[in-house]
C-alpha positions in Angstrom: -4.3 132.2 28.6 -3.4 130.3 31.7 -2.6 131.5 35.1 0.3 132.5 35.8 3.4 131.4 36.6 5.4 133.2 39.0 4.2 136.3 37.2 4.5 135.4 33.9 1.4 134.2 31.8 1.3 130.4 30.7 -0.4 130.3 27.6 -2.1 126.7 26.5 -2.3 126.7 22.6 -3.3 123.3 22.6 -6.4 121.5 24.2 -6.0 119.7 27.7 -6.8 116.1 25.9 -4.9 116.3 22.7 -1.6 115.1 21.9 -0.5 117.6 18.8 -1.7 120.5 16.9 -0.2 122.1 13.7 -1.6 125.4 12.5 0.0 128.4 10.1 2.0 131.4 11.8 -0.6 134.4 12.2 0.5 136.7 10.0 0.8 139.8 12.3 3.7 142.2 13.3 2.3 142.9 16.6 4.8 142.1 19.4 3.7 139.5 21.5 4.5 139.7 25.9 6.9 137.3 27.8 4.9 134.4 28.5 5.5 130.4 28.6 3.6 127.0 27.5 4.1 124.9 30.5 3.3 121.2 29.7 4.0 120.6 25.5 7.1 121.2 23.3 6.5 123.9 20.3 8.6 123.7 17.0 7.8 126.7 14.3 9.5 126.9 10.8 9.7 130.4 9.3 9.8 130.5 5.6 9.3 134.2 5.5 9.3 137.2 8.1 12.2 139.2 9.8 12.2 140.5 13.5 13.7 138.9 16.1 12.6 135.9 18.8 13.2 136.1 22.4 13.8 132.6 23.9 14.5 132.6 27.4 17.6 135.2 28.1 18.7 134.9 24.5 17.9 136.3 21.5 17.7 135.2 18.0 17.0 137.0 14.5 14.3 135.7 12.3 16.2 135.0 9.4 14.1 132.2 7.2 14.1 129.6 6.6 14.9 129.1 10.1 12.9 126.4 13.0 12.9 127.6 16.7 12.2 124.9 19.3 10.4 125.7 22.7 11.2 123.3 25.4 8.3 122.8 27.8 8.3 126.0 30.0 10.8 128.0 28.3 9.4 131.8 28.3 9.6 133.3 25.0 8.3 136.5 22.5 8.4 137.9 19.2 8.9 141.5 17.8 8.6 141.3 14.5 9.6 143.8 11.4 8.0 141.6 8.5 5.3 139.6 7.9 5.7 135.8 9.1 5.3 132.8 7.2 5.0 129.3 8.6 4.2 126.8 10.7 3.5 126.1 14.5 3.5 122.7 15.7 2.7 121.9 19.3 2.8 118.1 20.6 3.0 116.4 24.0 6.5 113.8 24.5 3.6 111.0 24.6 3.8 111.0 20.7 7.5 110.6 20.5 10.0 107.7 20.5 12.6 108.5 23.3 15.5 109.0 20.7 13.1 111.8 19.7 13.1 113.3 22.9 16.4 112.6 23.7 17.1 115.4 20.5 15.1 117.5 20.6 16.4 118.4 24.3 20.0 118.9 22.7 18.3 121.0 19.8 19.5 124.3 19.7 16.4 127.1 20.3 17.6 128.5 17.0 18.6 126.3 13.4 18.8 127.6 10.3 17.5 125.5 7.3 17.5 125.1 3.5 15.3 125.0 0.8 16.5 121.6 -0.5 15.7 119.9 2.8 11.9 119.9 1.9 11.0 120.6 5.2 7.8 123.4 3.9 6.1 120.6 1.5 5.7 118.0 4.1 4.8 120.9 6.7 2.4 121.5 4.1 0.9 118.1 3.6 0.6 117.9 7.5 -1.2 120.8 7.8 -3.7 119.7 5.2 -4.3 116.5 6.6 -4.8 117.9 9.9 -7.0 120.5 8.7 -8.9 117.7 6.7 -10.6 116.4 10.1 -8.0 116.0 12.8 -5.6 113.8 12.9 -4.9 110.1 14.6 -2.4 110.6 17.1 -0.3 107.5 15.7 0.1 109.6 12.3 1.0 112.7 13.8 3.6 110.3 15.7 4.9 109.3 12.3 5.0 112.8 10.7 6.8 114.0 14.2 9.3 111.5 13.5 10.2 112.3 10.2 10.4 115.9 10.6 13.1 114.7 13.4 14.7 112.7 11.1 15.4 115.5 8.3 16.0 117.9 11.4 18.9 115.7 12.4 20.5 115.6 9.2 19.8 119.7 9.1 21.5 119.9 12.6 24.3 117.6 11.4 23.1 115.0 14.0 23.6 111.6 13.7 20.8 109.1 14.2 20.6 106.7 16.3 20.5 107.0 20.4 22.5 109.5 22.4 25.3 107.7 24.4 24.5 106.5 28.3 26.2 109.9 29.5 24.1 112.2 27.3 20.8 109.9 27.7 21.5 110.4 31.6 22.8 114.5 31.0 19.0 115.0 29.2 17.1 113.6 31.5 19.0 115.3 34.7 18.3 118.5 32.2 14.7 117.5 31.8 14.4 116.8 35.5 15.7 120.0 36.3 13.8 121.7 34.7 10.7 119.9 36.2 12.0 120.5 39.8 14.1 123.0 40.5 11.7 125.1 42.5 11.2 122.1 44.6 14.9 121.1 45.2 18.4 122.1 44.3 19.7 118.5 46.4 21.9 116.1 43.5 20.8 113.2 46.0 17.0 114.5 45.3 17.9 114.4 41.0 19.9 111.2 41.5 17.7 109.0 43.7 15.3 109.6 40.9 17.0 108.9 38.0 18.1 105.7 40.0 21.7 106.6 40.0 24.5 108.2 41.9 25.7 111.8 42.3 29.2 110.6 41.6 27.4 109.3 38.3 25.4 111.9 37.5 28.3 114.4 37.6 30.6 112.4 35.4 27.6 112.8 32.8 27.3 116.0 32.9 31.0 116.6 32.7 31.2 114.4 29.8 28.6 116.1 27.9 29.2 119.4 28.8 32.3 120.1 30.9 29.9 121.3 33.9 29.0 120.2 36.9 26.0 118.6 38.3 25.3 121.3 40.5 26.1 124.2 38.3 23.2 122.7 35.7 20.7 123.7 38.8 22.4 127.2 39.5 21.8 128.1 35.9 18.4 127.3 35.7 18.0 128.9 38.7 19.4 131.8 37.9 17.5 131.4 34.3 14.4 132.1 36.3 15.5 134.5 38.7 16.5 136.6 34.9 12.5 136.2 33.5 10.9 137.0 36.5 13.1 140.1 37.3 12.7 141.4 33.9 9.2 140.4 32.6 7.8 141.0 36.0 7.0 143.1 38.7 7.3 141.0 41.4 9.0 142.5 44.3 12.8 140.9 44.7 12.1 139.6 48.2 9.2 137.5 46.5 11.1 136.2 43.8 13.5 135.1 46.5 11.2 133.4 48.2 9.7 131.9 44.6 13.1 130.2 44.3 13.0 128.8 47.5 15.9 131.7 48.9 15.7 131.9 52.8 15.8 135.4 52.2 16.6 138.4 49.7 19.9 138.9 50.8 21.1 135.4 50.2 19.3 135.5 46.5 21.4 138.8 46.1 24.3 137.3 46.9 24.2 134.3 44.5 22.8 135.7 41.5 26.0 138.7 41.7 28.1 135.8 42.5 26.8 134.0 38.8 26.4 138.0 37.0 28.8 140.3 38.9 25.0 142.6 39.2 22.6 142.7 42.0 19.3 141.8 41.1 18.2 145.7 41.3 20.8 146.3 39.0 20.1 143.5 36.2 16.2 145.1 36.3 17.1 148.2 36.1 19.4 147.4 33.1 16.7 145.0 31.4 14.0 148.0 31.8 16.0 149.8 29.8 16.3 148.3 26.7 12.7 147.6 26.5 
């Protein structure tokens, strides 16, 4: 386990200098805490198991077959009822052609699957061959890219490239994601993506009917959620965390975007642990 982040533990699965790692899903019931894998994207198909799968502030049953995708630093735990079967796949974006990433970031957390896709006998084969001694990283490039392909046509994606508003809408996403501790400025986002706001709020609206700005507020608010309910970290300091000049104004926006103080929202979380 790593140290933590803002209370919660980042775990590192995978070894500082490797690009990918597939192994099988342990076969334990034991519920696992809130924690977070800050720096490589996780993909696990279920084939077998029941329970449910906390990702972020949502939560999914484990219904197999069934894949859940873990963006880099997305907090997430399990509770399950049955025994899982599967596979866990962790891999760095270095591995991946940028159509790749570009779906996997529109992925929902959550997909269900069929037998007849065939996705368990070439999670299979992988899984050998990596056992076998490793793997090259330009082969585990090329089985990454053909278990996006078949995901695709699960998802009912088309291949191909995301259009210049989505490509642009991911990476503000991505960016986002990366930063928002460090600014919640559009000129900050924009000046690096090497566009305009005026630009970069015309994507967003095209892809999602949101604005540039609300993008930020929810992952804002997104963290302000984990920390007050899978930590103990006084308010005031998770204020400060997100970069709040004080308590009261954190109060005040995260009522303003959940009609609940943030007292209130741990109070209620507590509860149904």
């Amino acid at each position: 386990m790593g140290k933590a982040l803002n209370g919660i533990p980042v775990k590192s699965k995978i070894a500082a200098d490797s690009l990918f790692k597939i192994s099988t899903m342990k076969a334990v019931i034991k519920p696992t805490w809130p924690h977070r894998h800050a720096d490589y994207h996780e993909l696990i198909f279920l084939d077998d198991g029941a329970g449910f799968h906390e990702i972020d502030d949502s939560r999914f049953d484990v219904n197999p077959p069934v894949v859940f995708y873990l963006r880099p630093g997305q907090t997430h735990c399990w509770n399950f009822s049955a025994l899982p079967k599967g596979y866990v796949l962790l891999f760095r974006e270095e591995l991946l052609l940028k159509d790749d990433i570009d779906f996997l970031f529109g992925l929902s957390a959550c997909t269900h699957i069929t037998e007849d896709a065939r996705l368990f006998p070439l999670l299979a084969d992988l899984y050998s061959e990596f056992q076998a001694g490793g793997m090259a990283d330009p082969v585990a490039g090329a089985f990454l890219h053909l278990l996006v392909i078949k995901l695709k046509a699960v998802a009912g994606t088309k291949m191909g490239g995301a259009g210049l508003a989505d490509g642009l809408f991911q990476q503000y996403k991505r960016m986002v994601n990366d930063h928002f501790q460090e600014s919640r400025l559009l000129k900050f986002y924009a000046g690096r993506l090497n566009t305009t706001v005026g630009t970069l709020h015309a994507a967003c609206k095209k892809s999602t009917g949101k604005t540039a700005a609300s993008i930020i507020n929810e992952r804002v608010l997104l963290e302000a959620k984990m920390l007050l309910s899978a930590t103990a970290l006084p308010i005031k300091q998770i204020a400060a965390d997100l970069q709040f000049s004080d308590a009261p104004h954190f109060a005040h926006f995260f009522k303003q975007h959940t009609n609940l103080t943030p007292r209130k929202y741990r109070d209620m979380a507590l509860s149904k642990q």
